[in-house]
C-alpha positions in Angstrom: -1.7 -56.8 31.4 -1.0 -58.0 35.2 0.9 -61.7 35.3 -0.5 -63.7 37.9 2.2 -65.8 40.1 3.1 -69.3 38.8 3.4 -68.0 34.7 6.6 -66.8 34.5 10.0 -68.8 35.0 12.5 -68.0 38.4 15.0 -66.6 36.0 12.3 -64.1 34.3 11.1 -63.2 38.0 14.3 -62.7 39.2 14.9 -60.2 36.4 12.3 -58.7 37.1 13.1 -57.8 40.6 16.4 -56.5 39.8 14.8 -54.1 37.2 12.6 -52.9 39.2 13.9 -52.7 42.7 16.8 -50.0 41.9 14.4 -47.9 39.5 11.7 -47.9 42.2 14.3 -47.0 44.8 15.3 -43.7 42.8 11.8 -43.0 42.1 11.3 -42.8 45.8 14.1 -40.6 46.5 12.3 -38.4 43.7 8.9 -38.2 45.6 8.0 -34.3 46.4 5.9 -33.6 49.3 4.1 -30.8 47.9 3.2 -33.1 45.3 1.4 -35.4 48.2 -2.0 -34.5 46.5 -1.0 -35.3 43.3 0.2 -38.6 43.7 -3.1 -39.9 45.8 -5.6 -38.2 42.6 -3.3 -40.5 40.1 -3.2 -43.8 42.2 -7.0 -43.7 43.1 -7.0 -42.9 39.2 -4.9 -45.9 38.4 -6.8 -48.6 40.5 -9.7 -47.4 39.5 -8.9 -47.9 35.7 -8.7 -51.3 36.5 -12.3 -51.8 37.6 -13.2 -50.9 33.9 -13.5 -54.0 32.1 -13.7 -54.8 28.3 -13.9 -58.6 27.4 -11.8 -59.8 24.8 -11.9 -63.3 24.3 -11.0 -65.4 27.4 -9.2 -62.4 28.8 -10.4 -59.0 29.9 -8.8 -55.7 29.4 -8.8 -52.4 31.6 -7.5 -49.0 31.0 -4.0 -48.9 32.6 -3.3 -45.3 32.3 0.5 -45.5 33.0 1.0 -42.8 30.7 -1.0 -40.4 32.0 0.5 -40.9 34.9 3.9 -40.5 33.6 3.1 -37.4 32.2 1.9 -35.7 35.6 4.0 -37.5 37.5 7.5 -38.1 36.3 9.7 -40.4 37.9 6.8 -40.0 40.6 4.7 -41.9 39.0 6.8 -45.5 39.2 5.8 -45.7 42.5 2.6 -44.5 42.4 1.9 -47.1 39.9 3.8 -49.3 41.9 1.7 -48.6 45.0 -1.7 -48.8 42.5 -0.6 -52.7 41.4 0.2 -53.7 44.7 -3.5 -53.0 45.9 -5.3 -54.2 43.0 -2.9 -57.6 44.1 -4.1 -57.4 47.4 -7.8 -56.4 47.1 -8.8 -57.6 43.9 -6.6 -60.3 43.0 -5.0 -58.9 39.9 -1.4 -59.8 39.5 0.8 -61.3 42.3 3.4 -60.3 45.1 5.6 -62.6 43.7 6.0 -61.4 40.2 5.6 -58.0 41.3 8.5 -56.6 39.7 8.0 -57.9 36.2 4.4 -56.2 36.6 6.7 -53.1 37.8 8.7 -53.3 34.9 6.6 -53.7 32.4 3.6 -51.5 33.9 5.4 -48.7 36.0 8.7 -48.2 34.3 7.0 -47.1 30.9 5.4 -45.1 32.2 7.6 -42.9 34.1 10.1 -43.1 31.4 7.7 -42.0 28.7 6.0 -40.0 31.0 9.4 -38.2 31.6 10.1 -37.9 28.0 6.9 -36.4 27.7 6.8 -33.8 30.1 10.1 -32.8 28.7 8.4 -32.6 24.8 5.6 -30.7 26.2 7.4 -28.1 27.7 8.9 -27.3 24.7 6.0 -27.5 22.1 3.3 -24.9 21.3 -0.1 -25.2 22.8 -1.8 -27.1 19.6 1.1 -29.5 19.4 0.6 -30.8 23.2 -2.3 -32.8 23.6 -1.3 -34.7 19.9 1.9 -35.2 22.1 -0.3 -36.3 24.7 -2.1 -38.9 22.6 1.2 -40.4 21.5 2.5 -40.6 25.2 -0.9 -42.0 26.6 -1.2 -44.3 23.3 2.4 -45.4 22.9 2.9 -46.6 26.4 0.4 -49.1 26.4 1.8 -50.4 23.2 5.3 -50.4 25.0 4.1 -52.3 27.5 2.3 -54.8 25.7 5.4 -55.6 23.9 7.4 -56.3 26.7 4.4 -58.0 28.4 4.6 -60.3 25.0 8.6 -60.5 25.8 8.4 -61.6 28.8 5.8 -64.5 27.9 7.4 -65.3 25.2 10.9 -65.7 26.4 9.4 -67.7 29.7 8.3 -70.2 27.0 7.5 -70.6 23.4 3.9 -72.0 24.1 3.1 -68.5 25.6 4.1 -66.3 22.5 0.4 -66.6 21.2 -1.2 -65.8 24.3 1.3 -62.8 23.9 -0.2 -61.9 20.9 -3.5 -62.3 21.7 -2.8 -59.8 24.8 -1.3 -57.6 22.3 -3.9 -57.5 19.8 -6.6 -57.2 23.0 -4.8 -53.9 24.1 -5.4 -52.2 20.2 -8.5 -50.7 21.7 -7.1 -49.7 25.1 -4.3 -48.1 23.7 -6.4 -45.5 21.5 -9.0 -44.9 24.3 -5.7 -44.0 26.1 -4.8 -41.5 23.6 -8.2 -40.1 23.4 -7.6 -39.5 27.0 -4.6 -38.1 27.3 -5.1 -36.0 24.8 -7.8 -34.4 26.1 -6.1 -34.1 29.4 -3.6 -32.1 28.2 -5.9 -29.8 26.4 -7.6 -29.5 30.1 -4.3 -28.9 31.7 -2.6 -26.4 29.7 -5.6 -23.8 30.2 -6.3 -24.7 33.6 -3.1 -26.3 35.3 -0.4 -26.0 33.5 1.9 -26.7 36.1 0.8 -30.2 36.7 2.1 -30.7 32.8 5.4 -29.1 34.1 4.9 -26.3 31.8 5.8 -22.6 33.8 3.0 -19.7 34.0 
């Protein structure tokens, strides 16, 4: 899912930034320290995700987990996610400082808008219906992102659109492990912690 530096055109990088710098700058203002713990459990979460490999192809895939992280997180998690990608830049090589706000965008921004969404759907649903709404947040996201992942190759140049798709297609299998996940998360959550779910006691 991460674009290394050198793929993309200026123009598409450029977007990127100015996506991501103003959403990342509200999500910052939105941090809670009481939430301090919270954030460093979902970003060790997050770059650990990424050392889980399953080979497809030429490529290999890793659980992402941008949902989930949406869902405890909120706006939160943008820059926890943000921080997470920056690392696995830095100390594993995935990605690229560069292009690090297209990886923002199309990583960390579904997330905490989903993620957001979410929260706000769980709140209001019975206990049965929120880990299925759980699954579709942890699933869909990944999905989401692939598609713009596939955009942004696409519109960058023609050539790319299959690699796009083969990208797409590779992330199938992470995006239902991601709703398995989540779903069970939820279930966790709602008996032991609700409150990380948003949901009042």
């Amino acid at each position: 899912m991460h674009i290394s530096d050198g793929v993309l055109s200026p123009v598409i990088v450029a977007t990127g930034w100015a996506v991501a710098t103003p959403v990342l700058a509200v999500s910052v203002r939105r941090l809670r320290p009481d939430q301090i713990g919270a954030y460093g459990v979902v970003a060790a979460a997050f770059f650990a995700g990424s050392t889980i490999h399953i080979p497809f192809g030429p490529f290999s895939m890793h659980l992402l987990l941008n949902g989930i992280a949406g869902l405890l997180l909120g706006w939160g998690a943008l820059t926890v996610i943000t921080v997470g990608l920056l690392l696995q830049t830095l100390l594993i090589g995935f990605g690229g400082l560069t292009v690090m706000g297209v990886n923002i965008a199309i990583i960390a921004l579904p997330g905490a808008l989903i993620g957001v969404s979410g929260r706000h759907w769980i709140m209001k649903a019975s206990n049965k219906k929120r880990p299925w709404i759980g699954a579709f947040i942890g699933c869909g996201t990944i999905f989401f992102s692939a598609i713009l992942l596939f955009a942004v190759l696409s519109t960058t140049h023609p050539g790319l659109a299959t690699l796009g798709k083969l990208v797409f297609l590779g992330h199938i299998p992470i995006a239902i492990a991601e709703g398995i996940i989540s779903f069970w998360l939820v279930h966790f959550l709602q008996r032991v912690k609700p409150t990380l779910l948003g949901i009042s006691t």
